[in-house]
N, C-alpha and C positions, 0 to 999 in steps of 0.2 A: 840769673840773667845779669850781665856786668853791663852798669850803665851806661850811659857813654857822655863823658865831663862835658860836651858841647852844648849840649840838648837841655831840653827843659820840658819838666813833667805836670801834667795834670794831677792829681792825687787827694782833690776832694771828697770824693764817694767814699772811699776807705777808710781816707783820714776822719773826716765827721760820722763814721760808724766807731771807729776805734777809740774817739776822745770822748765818746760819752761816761759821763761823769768824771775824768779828771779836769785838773786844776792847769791851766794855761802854764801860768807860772814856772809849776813844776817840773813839765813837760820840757820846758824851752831854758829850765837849769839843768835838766840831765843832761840836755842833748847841746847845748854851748851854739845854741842861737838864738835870735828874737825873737819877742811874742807879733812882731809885724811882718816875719819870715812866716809865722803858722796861721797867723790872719790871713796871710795872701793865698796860700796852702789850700784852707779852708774855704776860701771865696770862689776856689776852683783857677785861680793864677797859677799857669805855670811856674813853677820853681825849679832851680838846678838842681841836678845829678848831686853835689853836693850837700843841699838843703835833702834833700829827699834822704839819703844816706843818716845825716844826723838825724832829723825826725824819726825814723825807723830802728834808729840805735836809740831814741828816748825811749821810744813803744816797745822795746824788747821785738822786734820781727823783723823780717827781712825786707830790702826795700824794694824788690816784687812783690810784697805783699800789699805795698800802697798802691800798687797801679790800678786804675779803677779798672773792675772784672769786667763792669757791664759794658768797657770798650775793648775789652780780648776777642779777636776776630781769630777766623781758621782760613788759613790758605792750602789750597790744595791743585795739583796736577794730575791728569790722568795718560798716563803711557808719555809721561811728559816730565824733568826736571824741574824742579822750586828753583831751582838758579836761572830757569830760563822765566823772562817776565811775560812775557805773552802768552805763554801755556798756564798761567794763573789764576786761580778761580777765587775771589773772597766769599768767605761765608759767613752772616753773623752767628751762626750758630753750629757744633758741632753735628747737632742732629741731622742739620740742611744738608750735610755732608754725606754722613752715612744712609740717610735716606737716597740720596743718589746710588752708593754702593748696591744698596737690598733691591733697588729696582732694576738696575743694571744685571745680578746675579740672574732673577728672575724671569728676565728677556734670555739670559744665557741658557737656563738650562732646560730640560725638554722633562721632565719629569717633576712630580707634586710636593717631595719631599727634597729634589732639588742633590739627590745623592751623586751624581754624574757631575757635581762641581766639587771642587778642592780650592781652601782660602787660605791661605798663609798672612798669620799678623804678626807685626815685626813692629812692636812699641816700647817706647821710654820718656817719662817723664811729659814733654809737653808735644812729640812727635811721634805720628805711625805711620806704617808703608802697609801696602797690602799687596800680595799678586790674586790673582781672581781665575783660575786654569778650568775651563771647559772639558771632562776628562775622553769623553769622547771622540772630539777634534782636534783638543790640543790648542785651541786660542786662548791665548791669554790676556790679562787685562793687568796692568798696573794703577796703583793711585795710591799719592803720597800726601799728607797731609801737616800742617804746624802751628801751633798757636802763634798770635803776632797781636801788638794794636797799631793803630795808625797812630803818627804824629806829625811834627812839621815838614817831617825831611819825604813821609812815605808810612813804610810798613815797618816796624822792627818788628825781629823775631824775638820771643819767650822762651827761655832756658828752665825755669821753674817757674810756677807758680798755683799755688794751693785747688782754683777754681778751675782752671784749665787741666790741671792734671788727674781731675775727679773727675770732670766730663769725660776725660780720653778712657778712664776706668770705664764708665757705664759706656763706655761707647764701645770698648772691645768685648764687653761683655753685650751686649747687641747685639754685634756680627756674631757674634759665638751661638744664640740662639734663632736667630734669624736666617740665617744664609745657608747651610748644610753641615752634616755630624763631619765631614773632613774637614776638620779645623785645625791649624798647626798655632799657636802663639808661644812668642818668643821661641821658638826650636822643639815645644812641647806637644807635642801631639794629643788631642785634648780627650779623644776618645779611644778606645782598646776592644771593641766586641767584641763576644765571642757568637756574638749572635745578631740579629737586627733586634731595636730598641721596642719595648713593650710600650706602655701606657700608665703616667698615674694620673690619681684623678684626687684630689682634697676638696673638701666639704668644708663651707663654713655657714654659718650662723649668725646675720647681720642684724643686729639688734641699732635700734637709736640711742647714739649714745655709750653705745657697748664697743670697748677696740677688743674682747678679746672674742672673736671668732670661731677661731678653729673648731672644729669640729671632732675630723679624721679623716681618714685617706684609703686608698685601695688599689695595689698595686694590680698591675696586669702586664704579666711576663712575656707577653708576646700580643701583636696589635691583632690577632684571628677573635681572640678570645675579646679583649674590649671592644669591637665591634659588634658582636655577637651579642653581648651582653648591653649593652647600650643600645640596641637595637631594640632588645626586648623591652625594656625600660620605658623607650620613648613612645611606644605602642600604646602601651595601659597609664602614660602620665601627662599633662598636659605645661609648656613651661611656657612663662610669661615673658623671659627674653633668653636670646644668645646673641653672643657676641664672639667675633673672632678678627683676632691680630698675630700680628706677628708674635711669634713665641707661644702662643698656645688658645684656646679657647674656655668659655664662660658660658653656664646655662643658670637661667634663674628657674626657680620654680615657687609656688606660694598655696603647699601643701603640709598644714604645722603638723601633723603623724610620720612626715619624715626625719622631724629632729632636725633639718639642716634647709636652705633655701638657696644657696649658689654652691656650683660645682664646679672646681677648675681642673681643664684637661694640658696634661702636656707630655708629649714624648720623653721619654725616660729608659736609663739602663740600670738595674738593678744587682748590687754585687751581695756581698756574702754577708747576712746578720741584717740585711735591710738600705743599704748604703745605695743610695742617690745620684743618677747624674744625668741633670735633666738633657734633652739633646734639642734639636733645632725643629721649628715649626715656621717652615717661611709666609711670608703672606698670602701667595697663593694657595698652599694647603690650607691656613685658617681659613678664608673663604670658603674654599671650595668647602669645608666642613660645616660651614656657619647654613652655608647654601641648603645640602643635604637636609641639614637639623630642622631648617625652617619648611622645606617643601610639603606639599601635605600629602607625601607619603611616610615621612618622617623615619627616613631608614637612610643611614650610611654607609655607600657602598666604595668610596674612594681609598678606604684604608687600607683594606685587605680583600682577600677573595670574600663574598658574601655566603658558599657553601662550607665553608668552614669557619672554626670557635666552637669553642664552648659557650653557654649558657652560664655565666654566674649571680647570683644575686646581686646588686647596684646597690652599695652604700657603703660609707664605711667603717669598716672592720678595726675588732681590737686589738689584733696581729702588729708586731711591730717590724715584720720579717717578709720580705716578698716572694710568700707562697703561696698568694691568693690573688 
């Protein structure tokens, strides 16, 4: 982001995170100004484009890096340009954002896993664009989004910066599991079936106090067969929760001969040697699964036909190859 010589920055929050423990002094001899230029700094007084600049060459970082994070807003338009100001949405948050997207997708499509939508993301840096195509009808939706904070004059836009440009990571990678397997980012097409996507499922082992969990895992090459088998499962065991969201669901259970207490489910394609890739579970499918799980028939019938699958044993295996 080039600053602009007129203006004048906030850059307390950053600044009194990154000066802890050095020496004023020093700081304001590397950098060839006052220690009443970094007092003001620090008090949260705006300071110039210039002040900011030197401070930021004492700190070894860039002077986007002092901007305080917790005032990076997202602007965003939908079927609308960012140069146009009345088609302008702020969001404090990028989530607030894509939450709008995933609910928007899910009005669009007419199906549970949401396969009749196609999403193109077209990201860099501190910006992304999306098209959102209905494949059915053919509507389409656009929405284009930017990091910025406010300041005297308004909004500036963000060119780089470290926090914004992490959010927009987790954020493409959101739409990638949330919204449907036709996913294109950046001109890559994110998935290649040669088949429609099985099921895995990882097991872990929540101990207090314990981060190491894992358990193991159990792949299912096609969703007939984990239906089937999860069906039978839920028959003869009883579970204390589930949970379902976007991206996949969660069943607890509190049966210590299982060796394991929480189950995570999520769509999956599995290639050659055991190789991974998880696919989309939008929020209406986790529901509508969460639904099934808890009814007191406790049988899932929204994934596949119910007269087909196999039957496999439910737990996981010490296979390290998705042939089980």
């Amino acid at each position: 982001m080039k600053l602009a010589d007129n203006k004048s920055y906030d850059i307390s929050k950053a600044l009194n995170a990154r000066l802890k423990g050095q020496y004023h002094s020093a700081i304001c001899y590397e950098g060839s100004f006052s220690e009443r230029t970094l007092i003001r700094a620090k008090q949260g007084e705006p300071v110039r484009a210039k002040s900011v600049k030197a401070i930021a060459k004492a700190l070894d970082c860039e002077p986007e890096d002092l901007l305080n994070q917790n005032d990076v807003c997202w602007l965003s338009t939908r079927n609308a340009s960012l140069t146009n100001p009345a088609a302008i949405n702020i969001h404090a948050s990028l989530s607030e954002f894509i939450d709008g997207v995933i609910a928007a997708a899910g009005i669009l499509s007419y199906k549970l896993d949401q396969s009749d939508l196609e999403i193109s993301i077209d990201f860099k840096a501190t910006s992304l664009s999306l098209e959102l195509c209905q494949l059915e009808s053919g509507i389409k939706n656009y929405w284009s989004v930017k990091a910025g904070y406010p300041d005297d004059t308004g909004i500036t836009y963000i060119e780089s910066n470290d926090s914004a440009e992490l959010q927009l990571e987790l954020a493409v990678e959101r739409l990638r599991m949330s919204v449907t397997d036709n996913v294109t980012i950046n001109g890559i097409k994110q998935f290649s079936y040669c088949h429609k996507p099985g099921w895995l499922v990882v097991f872990h082992k929540f101990k207090p106090n314990d981060f190491e969990s894992y358990v193991g895992e159990q792949h299912f090459l096609n969703a007939e067969d984990f239906q089937a088998t999860l069906n039978e499962w839920l028959q003869g065991n009883n579970i204390t929760d589930v949970n379902g969201e976007e991206g996949g669901v969660a069943i607890s259970v509190d049966k210590k001969e299982l060796g394991w207490n929480v189950a995570l489910f999520n769509r999956a394609n599995f290639g050659p040697g055991g190789g991974v890739v998880e696919a989309a579970v939008p929020p209406n499918f986790a529901k509508k699964l969460t639904t099934e799980i808890r009814s007191k028939d406790k049988s899932i019938s929204c994934i596949s036909n119910p007269e087909c699958g196999s039957k496999l044993k439910f737990g996981p295996c010490k296979q390290s190859v998705s042939t089980y």
